[in-house]
C-alpha positions, -999 to 999 in steps of 0.1 A, spaced: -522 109 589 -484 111 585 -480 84 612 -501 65 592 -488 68 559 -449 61 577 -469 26 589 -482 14 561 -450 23 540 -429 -2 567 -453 -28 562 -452 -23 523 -413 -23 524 -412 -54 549 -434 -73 521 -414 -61 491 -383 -77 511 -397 -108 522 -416 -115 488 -371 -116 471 -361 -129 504 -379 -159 513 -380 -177 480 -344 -169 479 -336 -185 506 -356 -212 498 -333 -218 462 -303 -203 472 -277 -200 445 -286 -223 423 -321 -201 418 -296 -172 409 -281 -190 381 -320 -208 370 -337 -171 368 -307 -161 347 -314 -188 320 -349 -179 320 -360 -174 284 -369 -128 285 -399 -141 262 -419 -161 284 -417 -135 309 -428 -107 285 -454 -130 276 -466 -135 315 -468 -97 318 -493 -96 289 -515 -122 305 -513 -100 336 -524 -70 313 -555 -95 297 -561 -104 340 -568 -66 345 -586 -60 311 -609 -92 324 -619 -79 353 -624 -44 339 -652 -59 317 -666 -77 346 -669 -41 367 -689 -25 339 -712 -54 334 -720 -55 368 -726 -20 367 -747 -20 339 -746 13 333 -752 28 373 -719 50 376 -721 68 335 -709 59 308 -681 38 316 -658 28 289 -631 0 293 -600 21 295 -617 38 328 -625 8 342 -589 -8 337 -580 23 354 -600 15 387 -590 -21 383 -551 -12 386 -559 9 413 -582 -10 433 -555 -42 428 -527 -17 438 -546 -9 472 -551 -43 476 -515 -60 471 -506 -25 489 -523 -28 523 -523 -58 547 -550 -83 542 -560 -63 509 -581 -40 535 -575 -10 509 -593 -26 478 -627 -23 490 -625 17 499 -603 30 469 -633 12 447 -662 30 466 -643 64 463 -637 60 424 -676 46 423 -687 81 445 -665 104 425 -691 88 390 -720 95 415 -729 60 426 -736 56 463 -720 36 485 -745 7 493 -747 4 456 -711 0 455 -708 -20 482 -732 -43 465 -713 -51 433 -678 -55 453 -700 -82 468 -713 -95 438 -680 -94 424 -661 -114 454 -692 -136 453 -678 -145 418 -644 -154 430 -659 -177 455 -681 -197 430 -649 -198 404 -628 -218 433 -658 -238 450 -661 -252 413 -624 -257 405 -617 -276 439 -649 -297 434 -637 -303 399 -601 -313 409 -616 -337 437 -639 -351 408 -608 -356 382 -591 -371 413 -618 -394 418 -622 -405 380 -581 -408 375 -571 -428 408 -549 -408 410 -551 -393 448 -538 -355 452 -512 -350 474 -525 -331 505 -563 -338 497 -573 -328 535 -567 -292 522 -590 -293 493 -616 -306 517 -613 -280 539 -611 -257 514 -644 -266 497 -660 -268 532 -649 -230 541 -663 -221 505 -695 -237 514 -700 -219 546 -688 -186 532 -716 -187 510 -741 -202 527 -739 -179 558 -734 -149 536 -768 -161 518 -785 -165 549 -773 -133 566 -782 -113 531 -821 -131 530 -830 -128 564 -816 -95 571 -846 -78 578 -862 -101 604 -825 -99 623 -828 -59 624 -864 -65 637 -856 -90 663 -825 -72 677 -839 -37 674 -815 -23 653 -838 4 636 -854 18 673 -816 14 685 -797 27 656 -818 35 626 -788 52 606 -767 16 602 -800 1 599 -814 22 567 -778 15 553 -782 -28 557 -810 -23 540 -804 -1 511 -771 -23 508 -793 -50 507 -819 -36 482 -789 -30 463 -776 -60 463 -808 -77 454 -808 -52 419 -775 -63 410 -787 -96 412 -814 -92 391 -798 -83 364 -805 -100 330 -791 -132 331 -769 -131 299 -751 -104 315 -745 -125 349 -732 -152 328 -712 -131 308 -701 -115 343 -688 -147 356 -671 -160 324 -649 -129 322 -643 -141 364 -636 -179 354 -612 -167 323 -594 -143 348 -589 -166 372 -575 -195 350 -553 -169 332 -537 -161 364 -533 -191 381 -518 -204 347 -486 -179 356 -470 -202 382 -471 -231 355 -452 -210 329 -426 -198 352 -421 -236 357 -423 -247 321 -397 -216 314 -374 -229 340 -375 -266 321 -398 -282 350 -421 -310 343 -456 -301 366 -490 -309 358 -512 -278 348 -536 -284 372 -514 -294 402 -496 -260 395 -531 -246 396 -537 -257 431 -509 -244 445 -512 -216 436 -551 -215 454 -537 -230 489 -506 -208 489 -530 -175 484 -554 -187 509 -523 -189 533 -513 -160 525 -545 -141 541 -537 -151 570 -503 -130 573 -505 -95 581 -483 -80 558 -494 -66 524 -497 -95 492 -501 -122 521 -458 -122 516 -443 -145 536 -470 -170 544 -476 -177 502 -443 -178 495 -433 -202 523 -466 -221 514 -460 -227 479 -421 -237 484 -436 -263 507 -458 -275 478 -432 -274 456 -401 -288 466 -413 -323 469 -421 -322 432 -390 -295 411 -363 -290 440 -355 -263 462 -336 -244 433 -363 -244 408 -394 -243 434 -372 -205 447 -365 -198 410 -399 -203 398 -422 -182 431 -396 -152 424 -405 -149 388 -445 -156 399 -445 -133 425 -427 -107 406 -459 -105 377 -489 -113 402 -473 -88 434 -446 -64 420 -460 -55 388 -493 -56 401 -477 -27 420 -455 -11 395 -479 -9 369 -508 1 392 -487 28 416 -490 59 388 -530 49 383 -536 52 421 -517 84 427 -535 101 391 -570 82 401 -569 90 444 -542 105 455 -535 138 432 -575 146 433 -576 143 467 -543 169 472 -563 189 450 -594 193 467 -572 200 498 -556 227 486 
């Protein structure tokens, strides 16, 4: 466990490094001298939209919920949200979200599979949000004649979105026949009973009223457009001159990068990725300027803020029970 721990604390501090490093290098000086002119207001005003990011997805935990885990009321769920986005921006590939959310869920007495299930539902929103922004981008592109810049990526992007779904749809309906056909209940009845309460699970959470879906996925859209808006107000604050929505794409192909580097927050790979994007458009001094003040609300405040909840929420219950 200690050895452990002493792992995942060098990858954290690696991240926390590279995340000031590499858009530092990318600006060099002259980003020293831009994030000092950097009006104090617009930032204090990008840390409140990170505080209306977490209260959003707070309200989309408890309607997906409905009810299932207690009575829970918004300030608790803003407190699994910080602590389930700490774990996330924590651990490498975000691998710690997923089981810090199941053990706050068990501790309110709902079981696993039912957990599991809304963490699907809930990533299942995220997918829909950016399979409809990228076809909506490719459609604006299409009405403007005005061709994006990179426009291979968007397609590839929307075509990995399809698939994701799709497969996950197909894998979800046909579930049983697969666990028939390969055997899995003679074989290994204990993982199969689990598929399939996950998947009975899943299919409740679904089923629920459709005003509260809708109302599910609106609080995911506003989220995710309140976010991805952060990048364009560092910009703006720095005096550059960049479309809303091209500062909204960025943002979506620099985070997909980033899951595919191994240390915590995808650092490295997003920051690198959205320099690239970026330079053509502001320069190298506002393009560094600008990712150290975007990284700094959506990465080290995310871990700031949400450090104390995880300790008070996992970690001082857990030392508890130990002792």
């Amino acid at each position: 466990m200690a050895e452990r721990r002493r792992h995942y604390g060098g990858w954290l501090a690696a991240a926390l490094v590279l995340a000031l490093a590499v858009p530092l290098m990318i600006g060099g000086r002259e980003a020293l001298t831009a994030l000092g002119a950097f009006p104090p207001g617009r930032l204090a005003g990008m840390l409140a939209l990170v505080v209306l990011c977490w209260n959003l997805n707070a309200l989309r935990l408890r309607l997906l919920l409905a009810g299932r885990a207690g009575q829970l009321g918004q300030r608790s769920a803003l407190g699994m949200v910080m602590a389930t986005e700490f774990a996330i921006c924590a651990t490498p590939g975000g691998s710690g979200g997923l089981p810090t959310l199941l053990a706050l869920l068990a501790r309110r007495g709902l079981r696993p599979a039912r957990a599991s299930a809304v963490f699907m539902v809930d990533q299942c929103c995220d997918l829909l949000f950016f399979l409809a922004a990228l076809t909506a981008l490719v459609l604006v592109s299409l009405v403007t004649a005005v061709p994006w810049p990179h426009q291979w990526l968007l397609v590839a992007a929307i075509v990995t979105l399809l698939l994701l779904l799709t497969t996950g749809a197909m894998l979800i309906r046909h579930l049983p026949a697969l666990l028939r056909r390969r055997g899995s209940r003679r074989r290994r009845p204990g993982l199969a009973r689990r598929l399939l309460g996950f998947r009975q699970a899943l299919t409740a959470t679904l089923a629920l009223p459709r005003p509260v879906l809708v109302l599910a996925m609106a609080s995911c859209a506003a989220h995710w457009l309140t976010r991805y808006s952060l990048l364009y107000l560092a910009l703006k604050g720095l005096g550059a001159d960049v479309a809303w929505s091209w500062a909204f794409l960025v943002q979506m192909l620099s985070m997909a990068a980033g899951q595919l580097s191994l240390l915590p927050g995808g650092t490295g790979a997003a920051e690198l990725g959205t320099g690239m994007l970026l330079i053509p458009l502001v320069g190298q001094a506002t393009a560094g300027a600008a990712i150290v003040i975007w990284r700094f609300v959506t990465f080290h405040c995310y871990l700031l803020a949400g450090a104390p909840v995880f300790l008070a929420m996992i970690g001082l219950p857990r030392r508890q029970r130990a002792r």
